[in-house]
N, CA, C and O atoms as a printed pandas DataFrame, in Angstrom:
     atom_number atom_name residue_name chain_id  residue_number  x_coord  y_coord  z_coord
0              1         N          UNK        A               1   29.164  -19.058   -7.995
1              2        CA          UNK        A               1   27.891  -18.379   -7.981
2              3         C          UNK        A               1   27.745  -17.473   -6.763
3              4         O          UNK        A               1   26.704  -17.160   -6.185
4              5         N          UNK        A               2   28.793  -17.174   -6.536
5              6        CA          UNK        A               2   28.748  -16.074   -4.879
6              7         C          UNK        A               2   28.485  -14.870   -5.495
7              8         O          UNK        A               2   28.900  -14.539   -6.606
8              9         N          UNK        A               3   27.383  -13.843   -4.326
9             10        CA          UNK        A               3   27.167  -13.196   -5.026
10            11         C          UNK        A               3   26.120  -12.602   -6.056
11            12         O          UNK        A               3   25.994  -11.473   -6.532
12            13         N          UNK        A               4   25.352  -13.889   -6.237
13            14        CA          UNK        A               4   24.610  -13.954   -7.754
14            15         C          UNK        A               4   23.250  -14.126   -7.014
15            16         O          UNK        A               4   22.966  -15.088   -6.301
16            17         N          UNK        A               5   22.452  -13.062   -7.282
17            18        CA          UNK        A               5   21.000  -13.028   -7.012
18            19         C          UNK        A               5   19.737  -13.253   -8.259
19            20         O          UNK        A               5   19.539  -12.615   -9.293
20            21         N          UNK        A               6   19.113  -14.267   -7.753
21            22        CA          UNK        A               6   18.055  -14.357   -8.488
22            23         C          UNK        A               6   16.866  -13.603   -8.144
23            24         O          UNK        A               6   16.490  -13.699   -6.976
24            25         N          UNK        A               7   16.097  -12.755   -9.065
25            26        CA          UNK        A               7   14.957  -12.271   -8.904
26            27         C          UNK        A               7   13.714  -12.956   -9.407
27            28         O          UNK        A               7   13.676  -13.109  -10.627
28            29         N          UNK        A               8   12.604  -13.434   -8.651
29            30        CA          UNK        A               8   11.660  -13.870   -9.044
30            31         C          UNK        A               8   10.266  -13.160   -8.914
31            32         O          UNK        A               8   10.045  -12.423   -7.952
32            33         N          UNK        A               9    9.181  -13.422  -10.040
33            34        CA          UNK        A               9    8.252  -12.220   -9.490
34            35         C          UNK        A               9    6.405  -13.883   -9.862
35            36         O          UNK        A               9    6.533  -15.053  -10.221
36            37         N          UNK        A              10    5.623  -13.420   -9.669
37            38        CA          UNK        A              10    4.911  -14.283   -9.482
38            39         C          UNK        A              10    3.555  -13.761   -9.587
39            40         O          UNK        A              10    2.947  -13.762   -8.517
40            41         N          UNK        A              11    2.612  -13.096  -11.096
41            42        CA          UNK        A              11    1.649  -12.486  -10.650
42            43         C          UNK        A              11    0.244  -13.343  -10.620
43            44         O          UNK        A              11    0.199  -14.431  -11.195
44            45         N          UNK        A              12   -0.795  -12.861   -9.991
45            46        CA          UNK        A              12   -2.175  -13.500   -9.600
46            47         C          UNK        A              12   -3.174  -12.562  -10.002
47            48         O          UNK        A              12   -3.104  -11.453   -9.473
48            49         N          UNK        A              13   -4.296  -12.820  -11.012
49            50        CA          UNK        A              13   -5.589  -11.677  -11.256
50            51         C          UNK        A              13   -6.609  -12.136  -10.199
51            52         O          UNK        A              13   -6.890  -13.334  -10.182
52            53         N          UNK        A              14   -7.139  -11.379   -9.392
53            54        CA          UNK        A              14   -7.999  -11.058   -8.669
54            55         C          UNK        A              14   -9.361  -10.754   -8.663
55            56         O          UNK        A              14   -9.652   -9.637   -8.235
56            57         N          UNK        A              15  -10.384  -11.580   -9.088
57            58        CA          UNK        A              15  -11.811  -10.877   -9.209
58            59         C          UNK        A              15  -12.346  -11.069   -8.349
59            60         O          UNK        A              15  -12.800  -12.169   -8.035
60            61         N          UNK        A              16  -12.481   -9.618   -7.468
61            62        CA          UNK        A              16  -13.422   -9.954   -6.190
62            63         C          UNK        A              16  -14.391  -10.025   -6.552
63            64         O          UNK        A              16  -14.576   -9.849   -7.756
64            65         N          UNK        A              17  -15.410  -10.297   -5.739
65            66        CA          UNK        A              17  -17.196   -9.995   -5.511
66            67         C          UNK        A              17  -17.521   -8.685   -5.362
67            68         O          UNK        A              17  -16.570   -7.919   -5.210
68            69         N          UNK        A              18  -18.721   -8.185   -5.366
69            70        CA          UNK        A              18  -18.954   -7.053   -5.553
70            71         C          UNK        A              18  -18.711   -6.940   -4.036
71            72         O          UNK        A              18  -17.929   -6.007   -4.222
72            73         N          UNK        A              19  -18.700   -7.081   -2.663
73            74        CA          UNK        A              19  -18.792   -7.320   -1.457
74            75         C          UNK        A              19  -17.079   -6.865   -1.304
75            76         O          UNK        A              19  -16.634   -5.830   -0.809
76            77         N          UNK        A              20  -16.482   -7.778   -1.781
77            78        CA          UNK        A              20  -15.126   -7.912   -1.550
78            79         C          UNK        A              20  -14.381   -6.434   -2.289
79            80         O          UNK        A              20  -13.473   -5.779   -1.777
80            81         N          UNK        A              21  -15.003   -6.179   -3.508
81            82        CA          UNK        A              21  -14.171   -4.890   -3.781
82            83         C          UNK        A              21  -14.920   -3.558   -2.595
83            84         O          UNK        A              21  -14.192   -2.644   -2.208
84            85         N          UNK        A              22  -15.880   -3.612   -2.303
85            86        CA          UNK        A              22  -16.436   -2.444   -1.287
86            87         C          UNK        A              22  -15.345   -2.350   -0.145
87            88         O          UNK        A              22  -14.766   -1.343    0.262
88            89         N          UNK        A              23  -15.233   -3.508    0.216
89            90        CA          UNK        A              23  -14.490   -3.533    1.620
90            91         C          UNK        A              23  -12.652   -3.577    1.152
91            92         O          UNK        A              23  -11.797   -3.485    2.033
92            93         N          UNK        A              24  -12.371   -3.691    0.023
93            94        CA          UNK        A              24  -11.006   -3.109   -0.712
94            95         C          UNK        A              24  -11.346   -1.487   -0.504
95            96         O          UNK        A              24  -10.679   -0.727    0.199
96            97         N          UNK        A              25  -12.036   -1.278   -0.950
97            98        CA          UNK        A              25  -11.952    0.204   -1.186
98            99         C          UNK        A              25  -11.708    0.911    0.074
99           100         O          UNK        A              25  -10.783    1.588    0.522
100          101         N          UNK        A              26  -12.977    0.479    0.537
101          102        CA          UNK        A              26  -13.082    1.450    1.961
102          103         C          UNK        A              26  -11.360    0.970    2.652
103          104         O          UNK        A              26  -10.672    1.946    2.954
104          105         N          UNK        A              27  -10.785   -0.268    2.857
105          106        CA          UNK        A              27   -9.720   -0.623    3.298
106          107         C          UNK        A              27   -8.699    0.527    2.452
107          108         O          UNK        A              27   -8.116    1.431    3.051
108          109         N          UNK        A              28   -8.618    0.343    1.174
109          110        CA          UNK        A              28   -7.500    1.587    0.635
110          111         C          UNK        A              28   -7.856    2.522    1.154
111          112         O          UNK        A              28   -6.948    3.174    1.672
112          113         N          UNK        A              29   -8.990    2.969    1.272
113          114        CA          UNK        A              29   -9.663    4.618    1.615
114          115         C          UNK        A              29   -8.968    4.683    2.613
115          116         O          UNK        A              29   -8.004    5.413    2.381
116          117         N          UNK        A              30   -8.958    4.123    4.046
117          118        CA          UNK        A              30   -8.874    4.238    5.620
118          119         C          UNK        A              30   -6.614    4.055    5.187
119          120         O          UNK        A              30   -5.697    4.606    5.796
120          121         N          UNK        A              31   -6.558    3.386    4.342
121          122        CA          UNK        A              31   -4.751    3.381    4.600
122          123         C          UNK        A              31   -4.527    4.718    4.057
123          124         O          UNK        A              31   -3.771    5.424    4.723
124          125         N          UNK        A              32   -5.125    5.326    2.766
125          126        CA          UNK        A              32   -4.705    6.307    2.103
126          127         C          UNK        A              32   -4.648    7.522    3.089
127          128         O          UNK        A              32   -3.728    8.297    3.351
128          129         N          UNK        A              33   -5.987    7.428    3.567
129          130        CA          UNK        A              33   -5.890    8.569    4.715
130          131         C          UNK        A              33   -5.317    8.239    6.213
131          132         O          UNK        A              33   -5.831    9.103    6.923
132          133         N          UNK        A              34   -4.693    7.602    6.832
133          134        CA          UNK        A              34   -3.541    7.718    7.260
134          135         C          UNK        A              34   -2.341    7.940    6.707
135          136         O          UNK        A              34   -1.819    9.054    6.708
136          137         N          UNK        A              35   -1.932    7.140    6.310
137          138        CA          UNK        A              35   -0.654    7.604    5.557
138          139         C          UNK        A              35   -0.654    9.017    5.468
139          140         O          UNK        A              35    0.121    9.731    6.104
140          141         N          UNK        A              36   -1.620    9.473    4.589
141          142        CA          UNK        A              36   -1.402   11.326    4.212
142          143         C          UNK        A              36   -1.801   12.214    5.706
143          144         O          UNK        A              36   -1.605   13.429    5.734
144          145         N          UNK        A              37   -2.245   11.646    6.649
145          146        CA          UNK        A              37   -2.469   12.078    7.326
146          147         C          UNK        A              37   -0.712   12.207    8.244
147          148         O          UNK        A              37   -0.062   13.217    8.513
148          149         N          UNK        A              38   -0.415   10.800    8.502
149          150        CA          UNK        A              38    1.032   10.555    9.148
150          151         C          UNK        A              38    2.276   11.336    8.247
151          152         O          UNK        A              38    3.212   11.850    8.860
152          153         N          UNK        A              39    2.216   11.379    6.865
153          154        CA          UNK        A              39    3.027   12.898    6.069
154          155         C          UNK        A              39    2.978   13.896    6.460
155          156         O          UNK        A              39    3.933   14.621    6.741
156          157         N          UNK        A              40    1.532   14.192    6.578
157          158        CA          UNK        A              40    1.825   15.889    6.870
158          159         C          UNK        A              40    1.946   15.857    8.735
159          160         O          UNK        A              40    1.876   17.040    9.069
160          161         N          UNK        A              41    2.038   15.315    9.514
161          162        CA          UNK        A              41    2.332   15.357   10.402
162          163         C          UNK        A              41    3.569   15.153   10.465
163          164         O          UNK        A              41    4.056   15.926   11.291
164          165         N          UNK        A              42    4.351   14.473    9.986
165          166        CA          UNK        A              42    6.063   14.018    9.532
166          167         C          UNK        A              42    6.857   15.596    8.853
167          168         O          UNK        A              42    7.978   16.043    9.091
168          169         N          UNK        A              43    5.918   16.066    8.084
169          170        CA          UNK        A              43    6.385   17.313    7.222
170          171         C          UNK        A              43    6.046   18.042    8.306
171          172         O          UNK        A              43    6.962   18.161    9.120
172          173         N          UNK        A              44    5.095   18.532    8.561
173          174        CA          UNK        A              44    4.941   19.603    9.978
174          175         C          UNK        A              44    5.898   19.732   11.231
175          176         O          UNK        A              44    6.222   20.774   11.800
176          177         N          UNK        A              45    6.252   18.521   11.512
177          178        CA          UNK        A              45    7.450   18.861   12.625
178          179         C          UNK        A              45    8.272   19.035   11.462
179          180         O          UNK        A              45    7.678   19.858   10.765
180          181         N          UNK        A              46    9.223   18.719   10.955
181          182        CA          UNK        A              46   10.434   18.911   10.065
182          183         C          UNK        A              46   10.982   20.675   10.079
183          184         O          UNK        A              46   12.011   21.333   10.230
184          185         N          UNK        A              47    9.483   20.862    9.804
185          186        CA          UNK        A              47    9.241   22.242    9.081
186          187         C          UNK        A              47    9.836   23.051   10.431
187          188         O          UNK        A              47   10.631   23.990   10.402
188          189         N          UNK        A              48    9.275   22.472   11.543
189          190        CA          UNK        A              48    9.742   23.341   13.158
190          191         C          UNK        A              48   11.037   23.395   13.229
191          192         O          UNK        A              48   11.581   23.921   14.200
């Protein structure tokens, strides 16, 4: 068995509170805009 990888996956449904999805959102909101923010700063030097 050398060699031999097992893949396992494991899913969970999630119902937040109305509380809990606000503060998801705004949390995606604040990663989304870094990230795109840290791209075009990544693409902007490149470009130099």
């Amino acid at each position: 068995m050398v060699g031999r990888v097992v893949k396992r996956a494991f899913k969970y449904r999630f119902y937040p509170t109305a509380v809990q999805a606000e503060q998801l959102a705004r949390t995606f909101g604040c990663t989304r805009y870094v990230y795109n923010r840290a791209l075009a700063e990544r693409t902007r030097a490149w470009s130099q």
